[in-house]
N, C-alpha and C positions, 0 to 999 in steps of 0.2 A: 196174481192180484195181492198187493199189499195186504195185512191186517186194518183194520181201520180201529186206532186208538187216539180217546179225547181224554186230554188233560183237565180238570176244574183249579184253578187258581183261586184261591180265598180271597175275596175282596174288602181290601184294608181302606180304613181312611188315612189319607198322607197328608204330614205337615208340610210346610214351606221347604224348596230346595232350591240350591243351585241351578242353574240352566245346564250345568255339566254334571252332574251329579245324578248318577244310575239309580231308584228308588230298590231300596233293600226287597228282595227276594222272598216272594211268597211261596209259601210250600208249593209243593207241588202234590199231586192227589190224583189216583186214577178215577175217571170216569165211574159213577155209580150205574148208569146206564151201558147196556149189554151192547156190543161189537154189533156196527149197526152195517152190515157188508152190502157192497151196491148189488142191487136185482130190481127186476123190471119195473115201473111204475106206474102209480096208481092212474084209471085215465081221470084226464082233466075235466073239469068240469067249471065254467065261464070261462071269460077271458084274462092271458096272462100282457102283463105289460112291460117290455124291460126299456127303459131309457137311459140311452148313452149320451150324458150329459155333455154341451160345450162346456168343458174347466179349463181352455187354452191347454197349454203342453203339460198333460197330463190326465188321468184315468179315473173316471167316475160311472159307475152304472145304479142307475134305481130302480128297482123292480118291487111293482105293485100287483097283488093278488088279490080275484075276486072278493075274499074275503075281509078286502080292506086292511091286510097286514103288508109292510112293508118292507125290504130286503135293501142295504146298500153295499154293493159291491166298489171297494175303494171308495175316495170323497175330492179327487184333486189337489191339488195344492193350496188356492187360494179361496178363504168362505165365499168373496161375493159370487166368483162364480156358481159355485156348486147349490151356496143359496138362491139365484137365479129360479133354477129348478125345483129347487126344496118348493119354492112357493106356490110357482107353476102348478106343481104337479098336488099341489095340497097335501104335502108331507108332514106329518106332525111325527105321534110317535113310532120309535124306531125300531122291530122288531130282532133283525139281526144286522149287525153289521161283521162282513167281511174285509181284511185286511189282506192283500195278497201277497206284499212285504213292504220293507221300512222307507223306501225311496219316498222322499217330500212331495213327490208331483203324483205318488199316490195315498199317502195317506197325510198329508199337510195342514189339510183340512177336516181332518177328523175329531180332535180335538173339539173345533166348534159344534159338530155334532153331536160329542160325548155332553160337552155340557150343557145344547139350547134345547136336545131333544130326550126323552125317554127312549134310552138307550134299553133295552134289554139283554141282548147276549152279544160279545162279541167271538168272532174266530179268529186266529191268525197265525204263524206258525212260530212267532213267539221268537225268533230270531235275531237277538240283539245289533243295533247300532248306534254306535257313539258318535251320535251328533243331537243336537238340541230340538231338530224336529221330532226324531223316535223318540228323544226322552221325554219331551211333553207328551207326544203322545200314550207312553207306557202310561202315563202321570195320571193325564185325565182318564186314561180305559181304566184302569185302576180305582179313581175315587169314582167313575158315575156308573162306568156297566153292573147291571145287575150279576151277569154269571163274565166268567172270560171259560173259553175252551183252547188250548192248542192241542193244532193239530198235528197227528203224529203221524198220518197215514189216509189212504182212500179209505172212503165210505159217502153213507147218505147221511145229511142231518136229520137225525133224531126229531126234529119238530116242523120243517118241510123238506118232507123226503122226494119232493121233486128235484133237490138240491143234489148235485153230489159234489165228492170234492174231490181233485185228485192231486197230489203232489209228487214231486223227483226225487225229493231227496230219501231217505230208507227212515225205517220204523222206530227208528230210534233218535230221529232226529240230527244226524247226521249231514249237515248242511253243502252245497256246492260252495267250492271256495268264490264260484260266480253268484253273488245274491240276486240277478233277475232270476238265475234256475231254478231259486230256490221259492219262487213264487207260488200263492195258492190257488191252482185253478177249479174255476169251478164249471159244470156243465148242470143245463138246465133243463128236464126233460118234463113234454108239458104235451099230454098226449103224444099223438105222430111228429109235435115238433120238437124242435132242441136247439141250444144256444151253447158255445162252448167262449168263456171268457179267461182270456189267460193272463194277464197282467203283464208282468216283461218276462214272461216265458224262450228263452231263445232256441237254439238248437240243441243245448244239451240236453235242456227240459224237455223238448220235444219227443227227443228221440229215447229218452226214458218210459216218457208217458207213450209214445207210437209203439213199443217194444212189450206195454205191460197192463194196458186198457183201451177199453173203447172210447173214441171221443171224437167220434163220428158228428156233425151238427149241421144242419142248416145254416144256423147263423154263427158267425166269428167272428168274436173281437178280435182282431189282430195282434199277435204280440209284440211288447212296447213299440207300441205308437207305429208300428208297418216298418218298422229296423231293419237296415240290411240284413240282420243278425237272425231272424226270425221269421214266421212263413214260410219255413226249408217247404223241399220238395214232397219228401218223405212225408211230413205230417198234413201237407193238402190234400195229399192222396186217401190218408186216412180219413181226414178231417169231412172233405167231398161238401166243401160247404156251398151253400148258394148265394147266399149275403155274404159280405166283407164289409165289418167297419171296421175303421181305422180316427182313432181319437188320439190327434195331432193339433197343436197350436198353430196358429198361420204366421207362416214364415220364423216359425223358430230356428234355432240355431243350430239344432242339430242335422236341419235336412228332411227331417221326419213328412213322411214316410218316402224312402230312400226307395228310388226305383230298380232297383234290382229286387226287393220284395213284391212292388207293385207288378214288376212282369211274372214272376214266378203266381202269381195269383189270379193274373187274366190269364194264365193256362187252365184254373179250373170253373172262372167266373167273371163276367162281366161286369155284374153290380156289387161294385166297388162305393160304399157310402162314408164320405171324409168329415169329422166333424169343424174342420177347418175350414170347411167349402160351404156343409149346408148347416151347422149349426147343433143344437141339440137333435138326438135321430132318436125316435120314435117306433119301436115294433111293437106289434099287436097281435096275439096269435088264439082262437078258439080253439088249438089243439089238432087243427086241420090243417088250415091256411095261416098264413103269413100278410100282415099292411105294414109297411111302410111309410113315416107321415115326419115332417120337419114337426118342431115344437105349435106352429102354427094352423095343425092338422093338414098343413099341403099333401096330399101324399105321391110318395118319391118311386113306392115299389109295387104292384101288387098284384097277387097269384088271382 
């Protein structure tokens, strides 16, 4: 098991830049808080909510806690969709948001989040990319997040340690020269149940993470988008999920989700839910059971 170490980046205000122009480098600073290493969690107690947003071809999850606190894992590419759901689902402010890495059809629409909501802490593994979606995005996490953390390694978050994080690449931030590998996945453990979300995790990811942690889950996001590339064998086996979603555009260009991932996953599951098919998908879990429900309460799955 990885060490699990969080960077705190000092949050500057920024003047006006270029659209190409990388924003100067904030120190860097170890974490004041104590190496926070994954072990068993606490039980649940209400119900948890994680919603995999329709964004078209790209990746959004929002996860709502009894508590009224708010989690977004990625934000899609474009506001309106991801705002769709913001509304829906009554999202104001923002309690963490997670970046899984720099690709525009994950984090593209972040931006709009940083500035229309109270942002509080973001995560991400701080992996630079020169093009104008990451740099605005660096832009705005920068001028609105209260804290920024990157991450250096597995562990829980410090402030919902139902979270964990895991990542491929080593403790020092040492990147795959493949940026989906280098994606930050998180898993979500919420009593007896669990979610594991991987972003565009492929086979190298996989096979890092299947090699060096548990991520064992009920439910799975698929990685990018049901890729040929991703859903190996090796990591369903570990994985033993029962749900499969897969958050796909309809009839995008890529193919997504490519049927040689799709067969490789009715080897360990039937219910296969596409957000290209039915839309925003909706799970609901007391920590026991599992529902299943379109954004319109239909429900699609349930134990």
């Amino acid at each position: 098991m990885k060490i699990w170490w969080l960077a705190i980046l000092v949050v500057l205000l920024l003047g006006c830049q270029t659209a190409l122009e990388r924003p100067q480098e904030r120190p860097l600073a170890p974490s004041q808080e104590a190496p926070t290493p994954v072990a068993p969690q606490p039980p649940a107690i209400g119900t948890l909510r994680v919603i995999f947003a329709d964004v078209g071809q790209g990746g959004a999850v929002i996860i709502q806690t009894p508590d009224d606190k708010t989690i977004i894992y990625d934000c899609g590419q474009y506001k309106d969709r991801i705002y769709d759901d913001l509304r829906a689902f009554g999202v104001g402010d923002v309690d963490l948001l997670i970046a899984s890495h720099a690709d525009a059809d994950h984090i593209g629409a972040c931006k709009y989040i940083l500035q229309d909501h109270n942002v509080t802490r973001v995560v991400d593994n701080n992996e630079y990319k020169e093009t104008n979606t990451y740099i605005e995005y660096e832009t705005y996490r920068r001028q609105y997040a209260k804290e920024f953390f990157q991450l250096l390694g597995d562990g829980l978050d410090p402030v919902f340690p139902f979270i964990e994080y895991h990542v491929a690449y080593d403790d020092w931030g040492n990147f795959s020269k493949d940026a989906n590998d280098n994606s930050v996945v998180v898993r979500l453990v919420w009593g007896d149940t669990s979610f594991l979300l991987t972003g565009d995790c492929e086979a190298g990811c996989e096979k890092t993470l299947t090699d060096t942690t548990d991520i064992d889950a009920d439910v799975l996001d698929a990685g990018h988008h049901g890729s040929r590339g991703s859903s190996t064998d090796y990591a369903l086996k570990e994985i033993t999920p029962r749900i499969v979603i897969i958050s796909a555009g309809k009839d995008n260009r890529y193919g997504h989700p490519h049927e040689e991932a799709l067969d490789r996953i009715r080897g360990y599951t039937d219910n296969i839910l596409r957000t290209d098919q039915k839309g925003t998908i909706v799970v609901e879990t007391d920590g026991k059971t599992l529902k299943v429900t379109n954004k319109d309460g239909l429900i699609l799955w349930q134990e």
